[in-house]
RODO-2510 file (C-alpha; in nm, 4 decimals, decimal comma):
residues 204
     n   res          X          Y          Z
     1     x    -1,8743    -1,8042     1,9945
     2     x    -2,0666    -1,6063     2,2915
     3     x    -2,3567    -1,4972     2,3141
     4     x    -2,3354    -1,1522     2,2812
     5     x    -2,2189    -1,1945     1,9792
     6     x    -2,4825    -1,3628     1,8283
     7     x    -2,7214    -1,1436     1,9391
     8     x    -2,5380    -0,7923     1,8533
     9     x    -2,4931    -0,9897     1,5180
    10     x    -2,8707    -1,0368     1,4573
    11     x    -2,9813    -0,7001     1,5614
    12     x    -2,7121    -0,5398     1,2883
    13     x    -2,5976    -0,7970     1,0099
    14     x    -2,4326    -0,5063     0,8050
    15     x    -2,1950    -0,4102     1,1253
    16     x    -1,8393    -0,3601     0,9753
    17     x    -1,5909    -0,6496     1,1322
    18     x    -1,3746    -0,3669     1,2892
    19     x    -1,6535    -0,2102     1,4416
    20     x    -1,8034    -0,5416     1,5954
    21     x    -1,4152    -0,5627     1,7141
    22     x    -1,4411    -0,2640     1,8576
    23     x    -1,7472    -0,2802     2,0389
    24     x    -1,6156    -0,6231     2,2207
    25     x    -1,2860    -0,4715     2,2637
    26     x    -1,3850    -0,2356     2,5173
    27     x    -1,5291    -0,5077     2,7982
    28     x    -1,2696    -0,7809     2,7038
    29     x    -1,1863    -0,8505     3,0082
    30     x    -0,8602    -1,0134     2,9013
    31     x    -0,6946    -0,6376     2,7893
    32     x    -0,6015    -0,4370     3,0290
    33     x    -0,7893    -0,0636     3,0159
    34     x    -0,9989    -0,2154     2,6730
    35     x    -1,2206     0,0601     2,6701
    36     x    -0,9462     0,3314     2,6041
    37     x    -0,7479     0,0879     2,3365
    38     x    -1,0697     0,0910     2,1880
    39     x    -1,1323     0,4787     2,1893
    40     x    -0,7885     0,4883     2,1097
    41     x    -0,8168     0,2555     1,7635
    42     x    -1,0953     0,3987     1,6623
    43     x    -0,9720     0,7630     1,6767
    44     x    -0,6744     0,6240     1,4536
    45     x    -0,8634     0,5146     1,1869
    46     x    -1,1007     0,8084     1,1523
    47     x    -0,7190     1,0157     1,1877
    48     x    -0,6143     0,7869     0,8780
    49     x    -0,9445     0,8439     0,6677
    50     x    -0,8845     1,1926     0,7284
    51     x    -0,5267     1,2346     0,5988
    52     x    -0,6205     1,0146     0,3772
    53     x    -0,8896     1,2602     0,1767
    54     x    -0,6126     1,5531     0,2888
    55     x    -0,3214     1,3669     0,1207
    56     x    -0,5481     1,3075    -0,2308
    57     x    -0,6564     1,7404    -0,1885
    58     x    -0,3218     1,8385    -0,0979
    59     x    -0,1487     1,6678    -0,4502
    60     x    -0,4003     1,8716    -0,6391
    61     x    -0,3303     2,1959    -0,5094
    62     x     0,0745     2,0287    -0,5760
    63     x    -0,0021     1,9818    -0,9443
    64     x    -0,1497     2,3437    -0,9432
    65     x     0,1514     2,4613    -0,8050
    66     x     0,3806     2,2848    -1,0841
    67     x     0,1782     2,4021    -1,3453
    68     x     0,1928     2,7761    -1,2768
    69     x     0,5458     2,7549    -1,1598
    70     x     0,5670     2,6051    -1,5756
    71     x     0,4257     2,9815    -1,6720
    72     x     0,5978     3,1715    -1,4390
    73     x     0,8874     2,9925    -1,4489
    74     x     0,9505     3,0128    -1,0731
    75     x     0,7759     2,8536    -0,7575
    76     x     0,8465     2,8873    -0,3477
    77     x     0,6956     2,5189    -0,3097
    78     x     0,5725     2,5596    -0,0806
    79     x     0,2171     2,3086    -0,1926
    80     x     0,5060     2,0800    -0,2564
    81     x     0,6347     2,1203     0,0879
    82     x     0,2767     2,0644     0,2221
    83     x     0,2523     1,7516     0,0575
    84     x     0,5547     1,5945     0,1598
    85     x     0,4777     1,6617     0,5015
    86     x     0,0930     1,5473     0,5250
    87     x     0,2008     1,2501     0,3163
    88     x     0,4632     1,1647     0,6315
    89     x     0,2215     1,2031     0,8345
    90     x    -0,0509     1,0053     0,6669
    91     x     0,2217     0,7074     0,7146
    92     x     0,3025     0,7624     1,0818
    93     x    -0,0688     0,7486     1,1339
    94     x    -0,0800     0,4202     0,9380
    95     x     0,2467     0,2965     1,2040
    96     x     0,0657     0,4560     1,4768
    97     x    -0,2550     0,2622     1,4180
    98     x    -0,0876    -0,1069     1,3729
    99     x     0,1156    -0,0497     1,6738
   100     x    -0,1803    -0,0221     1,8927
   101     x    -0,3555    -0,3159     1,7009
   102     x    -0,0389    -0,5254     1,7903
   103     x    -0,0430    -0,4099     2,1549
   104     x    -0,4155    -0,5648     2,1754
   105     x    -0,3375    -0,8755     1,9451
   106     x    -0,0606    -0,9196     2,2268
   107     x    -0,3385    -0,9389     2,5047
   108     x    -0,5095    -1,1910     2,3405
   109     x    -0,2499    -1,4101     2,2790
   110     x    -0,0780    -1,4033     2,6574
   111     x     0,0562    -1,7786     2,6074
   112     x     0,1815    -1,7051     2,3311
   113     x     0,4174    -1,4607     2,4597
   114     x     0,4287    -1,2090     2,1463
   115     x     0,6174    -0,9197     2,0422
   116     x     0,4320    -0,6104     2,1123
   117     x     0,6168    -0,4244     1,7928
   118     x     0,3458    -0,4700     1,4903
   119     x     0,6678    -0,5842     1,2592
   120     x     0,8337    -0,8764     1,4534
   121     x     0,4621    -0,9536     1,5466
   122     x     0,3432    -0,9617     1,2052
   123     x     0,6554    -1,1735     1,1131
   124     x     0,5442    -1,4061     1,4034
   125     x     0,2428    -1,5333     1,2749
   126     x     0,4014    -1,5772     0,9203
   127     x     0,5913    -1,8055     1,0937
   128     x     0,3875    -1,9242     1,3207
   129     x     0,0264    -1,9430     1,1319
   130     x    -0,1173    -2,1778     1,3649
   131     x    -0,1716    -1,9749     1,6402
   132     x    -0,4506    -1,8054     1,4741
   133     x    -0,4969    -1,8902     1,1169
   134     x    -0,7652    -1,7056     1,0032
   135     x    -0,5543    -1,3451     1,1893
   136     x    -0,2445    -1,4930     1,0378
   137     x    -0,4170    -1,5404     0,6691
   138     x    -0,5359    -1,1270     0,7008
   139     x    -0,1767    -1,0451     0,7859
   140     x    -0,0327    -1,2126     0,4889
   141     x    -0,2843    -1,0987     0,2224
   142     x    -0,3323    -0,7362     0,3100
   143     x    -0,0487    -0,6310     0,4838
   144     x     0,1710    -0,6453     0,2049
   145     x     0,3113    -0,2729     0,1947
   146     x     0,3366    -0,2632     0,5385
   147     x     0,7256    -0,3092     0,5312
   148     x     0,7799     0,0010     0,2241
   149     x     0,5233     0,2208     0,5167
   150     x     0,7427     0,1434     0,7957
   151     x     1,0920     0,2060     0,5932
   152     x     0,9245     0,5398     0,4806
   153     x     0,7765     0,6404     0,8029
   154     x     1,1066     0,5469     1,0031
   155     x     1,3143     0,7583     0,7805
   156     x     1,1074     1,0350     0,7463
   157     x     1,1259     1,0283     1,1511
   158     x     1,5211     0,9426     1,2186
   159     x     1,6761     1,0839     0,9317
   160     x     1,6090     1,2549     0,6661
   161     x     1,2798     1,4390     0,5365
   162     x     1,1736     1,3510     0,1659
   163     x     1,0327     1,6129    -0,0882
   164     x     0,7956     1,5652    -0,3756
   165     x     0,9252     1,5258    -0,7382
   166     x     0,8054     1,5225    -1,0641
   167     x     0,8758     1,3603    -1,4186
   168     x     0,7194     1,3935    -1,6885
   169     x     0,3453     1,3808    -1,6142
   170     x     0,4528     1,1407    -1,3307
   171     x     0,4346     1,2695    -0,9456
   172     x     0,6097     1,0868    -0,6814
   173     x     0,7872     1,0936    -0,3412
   174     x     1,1363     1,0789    -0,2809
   175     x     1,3828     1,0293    -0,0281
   176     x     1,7657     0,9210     0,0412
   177     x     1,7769     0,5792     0,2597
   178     x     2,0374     0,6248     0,5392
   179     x     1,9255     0,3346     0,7478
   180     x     2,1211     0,0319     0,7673
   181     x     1,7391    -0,1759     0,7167
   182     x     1,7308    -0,4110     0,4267
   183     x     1,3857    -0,2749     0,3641
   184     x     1,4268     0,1090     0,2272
   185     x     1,2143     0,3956     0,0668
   186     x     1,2574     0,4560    -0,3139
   187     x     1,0836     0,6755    -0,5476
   188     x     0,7483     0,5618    -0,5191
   189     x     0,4632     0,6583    -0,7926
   190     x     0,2862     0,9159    -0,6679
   191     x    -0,0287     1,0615    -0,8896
   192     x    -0,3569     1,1609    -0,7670
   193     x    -0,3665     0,8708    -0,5505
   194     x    -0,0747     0,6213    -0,4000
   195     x    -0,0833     0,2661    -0,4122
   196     x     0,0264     0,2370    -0,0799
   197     x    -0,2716     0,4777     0,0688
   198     x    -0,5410     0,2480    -0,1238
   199     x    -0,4041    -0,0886    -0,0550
   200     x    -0,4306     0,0589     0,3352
   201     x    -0,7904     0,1760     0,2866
   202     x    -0,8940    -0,0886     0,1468
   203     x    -0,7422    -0,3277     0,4328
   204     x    -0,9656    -0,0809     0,6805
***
């Protein structure tokens, strides 16, 4: 462990794990252009906090919407719209932000010779734990929903656009899988909050 570290460490004992990352990222002299990967990562997660909090105000201005429409017996949808499409992109931000973490992990790990794509990289170190154990141990316990993100993002962006529906008291986001991938979107429970947005956050 350097030096640096240990003293950065003492000075601020609290400092977040990502943000210690961060900090070292940027004069790692082993990634190319560090300092912009790690203006670049961090600008991804604040983008992900913030559609994040818009995704969680956006379904209750939905539920509004279905309410009244349940009075006046007619709605444009258009808060339904809105939350289909800030829930997409809440997702590609997600994709966005592990595809840049992969490009760095890929930097690190030159002998290695790994796949730049977050997926196939993730898969590597399932099968591979050794090369970094404690990296391949995060992957497998809090990266679980990562495949369901990726299947929804991908056909969001190549195919078709999903649409918010309702059942019951029961909210939820739907769309019809046209790619070939054995991993593909279904109606996911979708109230106030997703399980796949706070499994994420809580990951950050």
């Amino acid at each position: 462990m350097s030096e640096e570290y240990h003293i950065l460490h003492q000075q601020n004992p609290d400092l977040p794990k990502i943000k210690l990352f961060l900090l070292f990222l940027k004069g790692d002299k082993r990634i190319p252009d560090g300092f912009r990967w790690s203006m670049s990562i961090e600008s991804k997660i604040k983008a992900v906090e913030i559609l994040f909090k818009e995704v969680k105000a956006q379904t209750a201005s939905c539920i509004k919407e279905f309410e009244d429409a349940k009075k006046k017996r007619y709605s444009e949808g258009n808060e339904r719209l809105l939350l289909a499409l800030k829930y997409e992109v809440f997702l590609n931000s997600i994709y966005s932000l592990c595809e840049n973490l992969s490009r760095v992990v890929s930097f690190l790990y030159l002998k290695e010779n790994l796949p730049q794509d977050f997926n196939r990289q993730k898969k590597r170190f399932g099968e591979n734990p050794e090369i970094d154990p404690t990296y391949s141990e995060i992957l497998d316990n809090f990266t679980k929903w990562y495949p369901e993100v990726r299947a929804l993002r991908d056909e969001s962006t190549h195919f078709l656009s999903g649409f918010i529906t309702v059942s019951g008291s029961e909210y939820g986001y739907f769309n019809t899988p046209k790619s070939k991938r054995k991993v593909r979107p279904r109606r996911y429970p979708y109230r106030t909050s997703n399980p796949i947005s706070n499994k994420f956050m809580m990951a950050l």
